[in-house]
C-alpha positions in Angstrom: 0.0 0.0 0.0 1.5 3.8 -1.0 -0.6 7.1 -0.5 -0.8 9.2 -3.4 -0.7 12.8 -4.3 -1.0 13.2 -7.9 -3.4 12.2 -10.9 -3.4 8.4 -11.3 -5.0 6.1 -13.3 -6.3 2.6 -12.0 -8.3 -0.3 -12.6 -10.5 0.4 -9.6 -11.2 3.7 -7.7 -13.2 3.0 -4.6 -14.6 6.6 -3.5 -15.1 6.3 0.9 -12.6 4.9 3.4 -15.2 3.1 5.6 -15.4 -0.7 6.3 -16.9 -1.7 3.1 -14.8 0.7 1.2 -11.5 -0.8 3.1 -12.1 -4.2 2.7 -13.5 -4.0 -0.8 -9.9 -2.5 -1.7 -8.1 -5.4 0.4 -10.2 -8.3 -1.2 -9.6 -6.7 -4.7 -6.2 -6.3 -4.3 -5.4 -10.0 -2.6 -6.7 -10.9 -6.3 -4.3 -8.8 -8.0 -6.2 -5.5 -9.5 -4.7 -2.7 -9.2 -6.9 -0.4 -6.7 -7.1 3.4 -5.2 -9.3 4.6 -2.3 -10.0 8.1 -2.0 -11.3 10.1 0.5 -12.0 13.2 2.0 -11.1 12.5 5.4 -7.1 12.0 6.7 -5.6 9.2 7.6 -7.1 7.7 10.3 -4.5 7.9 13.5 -4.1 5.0 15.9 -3.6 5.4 19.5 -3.6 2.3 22.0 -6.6 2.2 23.2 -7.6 2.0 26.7 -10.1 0.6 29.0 -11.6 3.8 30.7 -15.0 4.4 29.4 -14.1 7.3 27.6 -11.5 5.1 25.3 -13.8 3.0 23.8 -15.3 3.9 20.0 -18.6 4.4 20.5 -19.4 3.0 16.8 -19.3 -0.9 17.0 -20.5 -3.9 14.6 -22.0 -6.7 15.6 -19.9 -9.2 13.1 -21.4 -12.9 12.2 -19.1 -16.0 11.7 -19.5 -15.2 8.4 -18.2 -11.8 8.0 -15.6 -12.7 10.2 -14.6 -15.8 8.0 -14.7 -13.3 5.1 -12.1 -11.0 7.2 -9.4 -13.7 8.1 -10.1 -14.9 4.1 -8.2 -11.1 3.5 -6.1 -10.9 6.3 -8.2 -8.2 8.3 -9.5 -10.2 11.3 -6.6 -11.3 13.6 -5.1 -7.7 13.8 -9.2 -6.5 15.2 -9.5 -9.6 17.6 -6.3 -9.5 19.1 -7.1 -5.9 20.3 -10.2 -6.2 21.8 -13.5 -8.0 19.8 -16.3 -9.1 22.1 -17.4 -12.6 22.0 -21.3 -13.3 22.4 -22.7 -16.7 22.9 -26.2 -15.7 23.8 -29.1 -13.3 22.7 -31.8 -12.5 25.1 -35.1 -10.7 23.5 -38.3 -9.6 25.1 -41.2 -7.3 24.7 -41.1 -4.9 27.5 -45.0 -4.9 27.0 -46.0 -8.6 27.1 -44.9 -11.6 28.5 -43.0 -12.5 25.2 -39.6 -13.6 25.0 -36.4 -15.5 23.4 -33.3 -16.4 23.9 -30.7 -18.2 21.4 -27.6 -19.7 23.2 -23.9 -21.4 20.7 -24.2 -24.2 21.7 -27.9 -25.0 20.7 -26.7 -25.1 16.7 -22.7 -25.9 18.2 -20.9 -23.4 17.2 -18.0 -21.3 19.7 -19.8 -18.1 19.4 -23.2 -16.3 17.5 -20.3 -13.4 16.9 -18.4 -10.7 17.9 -18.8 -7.0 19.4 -16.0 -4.9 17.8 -15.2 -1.5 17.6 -15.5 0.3 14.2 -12.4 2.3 14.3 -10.3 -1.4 15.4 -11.7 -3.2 12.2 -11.1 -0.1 10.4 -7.0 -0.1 11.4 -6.7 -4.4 11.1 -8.4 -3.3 7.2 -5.3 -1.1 6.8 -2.6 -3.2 8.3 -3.9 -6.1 5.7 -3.7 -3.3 2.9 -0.2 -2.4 3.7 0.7 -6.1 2.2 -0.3 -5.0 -0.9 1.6 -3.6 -3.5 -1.2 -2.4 -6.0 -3.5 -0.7 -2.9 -3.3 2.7 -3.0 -5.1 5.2 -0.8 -5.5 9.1 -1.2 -6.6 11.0 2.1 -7.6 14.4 2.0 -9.3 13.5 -1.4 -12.5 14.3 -1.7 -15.0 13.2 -4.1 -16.0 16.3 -6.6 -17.4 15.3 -10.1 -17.7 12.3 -12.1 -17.4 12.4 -16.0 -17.7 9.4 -18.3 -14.7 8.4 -20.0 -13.7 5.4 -22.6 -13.8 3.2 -20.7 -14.7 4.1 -17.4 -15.1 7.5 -15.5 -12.8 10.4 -14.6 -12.9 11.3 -11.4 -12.2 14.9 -10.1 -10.9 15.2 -6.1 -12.6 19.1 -4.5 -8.1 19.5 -4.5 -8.2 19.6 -8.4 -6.5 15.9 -8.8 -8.2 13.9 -11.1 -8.2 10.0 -11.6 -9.3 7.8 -14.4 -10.2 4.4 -13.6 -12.0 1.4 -15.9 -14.8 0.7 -12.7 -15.5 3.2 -10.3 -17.2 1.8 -7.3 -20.1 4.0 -4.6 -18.7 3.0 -0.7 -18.9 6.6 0.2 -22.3 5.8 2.6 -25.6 6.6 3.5 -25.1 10.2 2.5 -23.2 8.8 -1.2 -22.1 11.8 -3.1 -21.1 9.5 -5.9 -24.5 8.4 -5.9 -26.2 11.9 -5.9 -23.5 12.9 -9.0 -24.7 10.3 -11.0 -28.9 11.1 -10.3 -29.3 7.3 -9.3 -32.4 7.8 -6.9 -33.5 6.0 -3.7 -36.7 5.4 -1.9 -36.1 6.8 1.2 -37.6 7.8 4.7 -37.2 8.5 8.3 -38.4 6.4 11.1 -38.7 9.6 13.4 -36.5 8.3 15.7 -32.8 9.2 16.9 -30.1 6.6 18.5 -28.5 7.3 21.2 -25.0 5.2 21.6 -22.1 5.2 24.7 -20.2 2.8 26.5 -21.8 1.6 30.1 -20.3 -0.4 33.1 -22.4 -2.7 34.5 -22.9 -3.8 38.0 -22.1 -7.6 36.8 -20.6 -9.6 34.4 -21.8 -9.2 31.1 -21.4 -13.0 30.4 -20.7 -12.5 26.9 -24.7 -12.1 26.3 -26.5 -9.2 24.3 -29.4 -8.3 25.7 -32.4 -6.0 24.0 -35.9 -5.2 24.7 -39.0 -3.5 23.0 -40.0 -0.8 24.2 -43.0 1.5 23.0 -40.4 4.2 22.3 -38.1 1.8 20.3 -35.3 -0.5 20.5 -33.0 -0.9 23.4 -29.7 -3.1 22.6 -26.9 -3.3 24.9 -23.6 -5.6 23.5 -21.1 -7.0 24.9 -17.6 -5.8 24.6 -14.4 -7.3 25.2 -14.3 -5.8 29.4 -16.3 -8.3 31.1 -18.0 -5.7 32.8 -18.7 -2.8 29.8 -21.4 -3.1 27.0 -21.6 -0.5 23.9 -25.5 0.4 24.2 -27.6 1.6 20.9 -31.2 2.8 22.4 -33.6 4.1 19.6 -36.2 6.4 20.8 -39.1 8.0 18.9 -38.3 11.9 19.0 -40.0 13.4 21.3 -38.6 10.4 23.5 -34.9 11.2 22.8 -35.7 14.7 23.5 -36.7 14.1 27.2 -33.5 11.5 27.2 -30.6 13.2 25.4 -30.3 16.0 27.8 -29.9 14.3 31.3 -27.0 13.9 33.3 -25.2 10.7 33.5 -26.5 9.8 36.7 -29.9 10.3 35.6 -29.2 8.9 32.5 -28.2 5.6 33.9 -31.6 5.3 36.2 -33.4 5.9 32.8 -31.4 3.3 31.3 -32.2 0.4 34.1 -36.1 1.8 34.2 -35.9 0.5 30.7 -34.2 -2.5 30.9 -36.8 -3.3 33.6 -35.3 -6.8 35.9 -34.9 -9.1 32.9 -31.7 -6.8 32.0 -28.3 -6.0 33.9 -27.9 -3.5 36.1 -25.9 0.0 34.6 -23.6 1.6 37.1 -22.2 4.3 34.8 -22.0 5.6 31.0 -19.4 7.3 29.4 -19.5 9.9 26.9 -22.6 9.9 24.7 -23.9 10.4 20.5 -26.7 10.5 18.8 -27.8 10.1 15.2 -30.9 10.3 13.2 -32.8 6.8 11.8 -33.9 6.7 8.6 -34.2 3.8 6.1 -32.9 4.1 2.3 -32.2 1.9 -0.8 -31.1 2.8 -3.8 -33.5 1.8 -6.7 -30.3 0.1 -8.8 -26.7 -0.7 -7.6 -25.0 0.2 -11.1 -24.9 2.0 -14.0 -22.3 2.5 -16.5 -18.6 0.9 -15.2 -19.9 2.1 -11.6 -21.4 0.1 -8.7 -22.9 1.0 -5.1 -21.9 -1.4 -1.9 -23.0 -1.3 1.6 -25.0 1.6 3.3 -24.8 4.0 -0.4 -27.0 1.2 -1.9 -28.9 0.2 1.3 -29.4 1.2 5.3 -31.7 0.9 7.2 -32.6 0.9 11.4 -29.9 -1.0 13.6 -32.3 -3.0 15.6 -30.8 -6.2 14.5 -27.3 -5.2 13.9 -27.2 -6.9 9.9 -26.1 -3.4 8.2 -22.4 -4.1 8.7 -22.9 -7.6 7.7 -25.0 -7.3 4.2 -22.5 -4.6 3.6 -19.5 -7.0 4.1 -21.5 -10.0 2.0 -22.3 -7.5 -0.8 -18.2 -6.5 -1.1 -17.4 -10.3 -1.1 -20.3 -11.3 -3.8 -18.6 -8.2 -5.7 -15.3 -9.5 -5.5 -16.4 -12.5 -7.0 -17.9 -11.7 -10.1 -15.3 -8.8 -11.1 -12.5 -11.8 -10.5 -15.0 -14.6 -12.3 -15.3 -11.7 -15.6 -11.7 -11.4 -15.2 -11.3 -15.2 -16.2 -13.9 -14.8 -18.8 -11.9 -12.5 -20.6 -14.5 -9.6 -20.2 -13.1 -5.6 -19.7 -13.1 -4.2 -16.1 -16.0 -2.0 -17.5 -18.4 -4.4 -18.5 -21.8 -4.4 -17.2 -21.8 -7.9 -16.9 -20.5 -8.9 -13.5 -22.0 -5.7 -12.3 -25.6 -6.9 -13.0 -24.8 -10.2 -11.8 -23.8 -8.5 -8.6 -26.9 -6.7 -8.8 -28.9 -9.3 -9.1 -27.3 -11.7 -6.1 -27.7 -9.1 -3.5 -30.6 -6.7 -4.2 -33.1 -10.2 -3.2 -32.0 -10.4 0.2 -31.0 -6.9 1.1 -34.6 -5.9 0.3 -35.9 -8.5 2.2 -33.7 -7.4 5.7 -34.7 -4.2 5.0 -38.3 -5.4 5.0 -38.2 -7.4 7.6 -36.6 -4.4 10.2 -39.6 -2.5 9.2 -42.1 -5.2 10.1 -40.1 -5.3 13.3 -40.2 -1.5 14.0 -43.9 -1.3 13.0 -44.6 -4.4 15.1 -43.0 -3.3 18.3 -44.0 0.0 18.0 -47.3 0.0 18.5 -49.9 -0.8 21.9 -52.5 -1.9 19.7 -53.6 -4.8 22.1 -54.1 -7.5 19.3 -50.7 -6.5 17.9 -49.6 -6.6 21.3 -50.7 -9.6 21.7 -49.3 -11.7 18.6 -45.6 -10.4 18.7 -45.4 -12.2 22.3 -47.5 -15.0 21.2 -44.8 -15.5 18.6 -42.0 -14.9 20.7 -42.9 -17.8 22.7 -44.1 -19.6 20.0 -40.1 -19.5 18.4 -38.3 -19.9 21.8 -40.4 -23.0 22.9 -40.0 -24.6 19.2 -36.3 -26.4 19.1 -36.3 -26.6 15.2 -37.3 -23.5 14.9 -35.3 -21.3 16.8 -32.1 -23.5 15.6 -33.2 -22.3 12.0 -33.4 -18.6 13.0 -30.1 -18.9 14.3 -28.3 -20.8 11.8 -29.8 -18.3 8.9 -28.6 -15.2 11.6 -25.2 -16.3 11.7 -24.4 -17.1 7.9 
């Protein structure tokens, strides 16, 4: 890996510097294209972090087996776990209204672990330390993305600095907010849930026991996820507006009592929280993933509300199905531009992102509502899975893969 400064030309430009964007460049360039990232950002620095709550990133993904098999296939997962990933064997869910609840356990479907809790920003640094391996990586900071022109083949690519790149495939990682996307007019169907996360680090009271916890609540969501500290969980609590508005401002003492109030006794107890964030929830997808020599991957073509933690992982699956049909038109003998592996990419992904996406909404609307019937058949089915051997071994199997 090199940093550039000037006007290049590559096979590959991947505009955004994010996890999918990352590991997109290290899984292309394990297979020998040559790649640049670009980005507006600088270099991300790299202290050692520590185990105060205030050292902990408060941006974490909750990774599957199978993203994490994808990172150790590129080199990129035993830099993140040796620093600090959080095992988590068990999942406990229940309706904070009802009687309803489940909870999946590893060793029902034997496997060591239904994932792991790790920090963004450590995924972020194992993704460059793979990179660093690899001669034809290249990555431009303090880049940013300005205008897109076509070219023959491919696009030139203009940086806000006035360098400009021309590359055969051009590919959207840039997320939610994808400029690349908004230069080239591709629209979305989009919309806001009216709620706002609020995310921080918390020390419980008790070992966390390597268990995520999370409970429906008529305001929204509450998650809390174990991190590698036995005793300190990241917490992602969604609340309708006017909710977040009564929550956002308190202090951290009161905060925490608001946090156990809604954890209610089938949670742990929260003895403190560190510093605290909040962001808006919305829910978009982009109505194709390519046009001309140019693709979209992870949260530009799709995001959607965190309640089950998948974003991260359908963004990781779509970079890996990606990676596989540029390298499979490669052996074909087709250009780097052709629309080919770029429909087939399409058409493998768009299926089963749309369906995730539907299903968090049947979730949100679902749990969101005191309508007594509804009420009443989300913890009839609750139950119904936990108490059903097949089928909650199903669930799990299809969570984890």
């Amino acid at each position: 890996m090199h940093d550039l400064g000037q006007a290049n030309s590559t096979d590959i430009l991947i505009i955004g510097s994010g996890i999918a964007g990352l590991s997109l460049a290290t899984a292309l360039g394990y297979e020998g294209f040559s790649v640049t990232v670009i980005d507006g950002a600088s270099r991300p620095a790299h202290a050692p972090p520590g185990k105060e709550l205030s050292d902990w990133d408060l941006r974490v993904s909750a990774l599957t087996p199978a993203s994490i098999a994808f990172l150790e296939s590129i080199g990129a997962w035993k830099g993140a776990v040796s620093h600090r990933a959080g095992p988590y064997g068990a999942m406990r869910v229940w309706d904070a209204n009802g009687s309803g609840r489940i909870a999946f356990h590893a060793d029902e479907i034997d496997v060591p672990s239904l994932g792991h809790i790790v920090e963004n920003r450590e995924i972020l640094q194992a993704l460059l330390q793979s990179a660093q391996t690899l001669p034809d990586v290249s990555f431009c900071w303090e880049h940013a993305l300005e205008a897109m022109a076509p070219a023959d083949p491919g696009w030139s690519v203009t940086c806000a600095n006035g360098v400009q790149f021309h590359a055969d495939l051009v590919i959207g990682a840039d997320g939610a907010r994808s400029k690349a996307r908004q230069l080239l007019g591709m629209p979305t169907r989009e919309w806001s849930y009216a709620q706002t996360a609020i995310v921080a680090t918390v020390e419980l009271d008790c070992d966390h026991a390597e268990t995520c916890w999370q409970v429906f609540l008529e305001s929204g969501p509450l998650a809390m996820l174990p991190l590698a500290d036995p005793h300190k969980v990241a917490i992602v609590w969604s609340l309708d507006n006017a909710a977040h508005r009564r929550v956002v401002d308190l202090s951290d003492r009161a905060f925490v009592d608001a946090l156990n109030r809604a954890m209610g006794p089938s949670g742990p107890v929260a003895g403190s929280v560190g510093p605290r964030a909040s962001f808006p929830l919305s829910q978009a997808h982009a109505l194709d993933y390519c046009d001309e020599s140019f693709a979209l991957v992870a949260d530009a073509a799709h995001s959607f509300h965190p309640l089950a933690g998948q974003g991260i992982n359908l963004g990781l699956t779509d970079v890996a199905v990606l990676t596989e049909e540029l390298v499979a038109s490669r052996a074909g003998g087709l250009a780097l531009s052709s629309a080919v592996p770029l429909r087939r990419y399409q058409r493998r992904r768009k299926t089963e992102n749309l369906a995730m996406m539907a299903a968090m909404e049947g979730f949100k609307r679902g749990f969101g509502t005191l309508n007594p019937l509804a009420v009443v058949s989300r913890n009839l089915g609750l139950n119904m899975v936990d108490q059903q051997g097949w089928l909650k071994r199903w669930f799990m199997r299809h969570a984890i893969s």
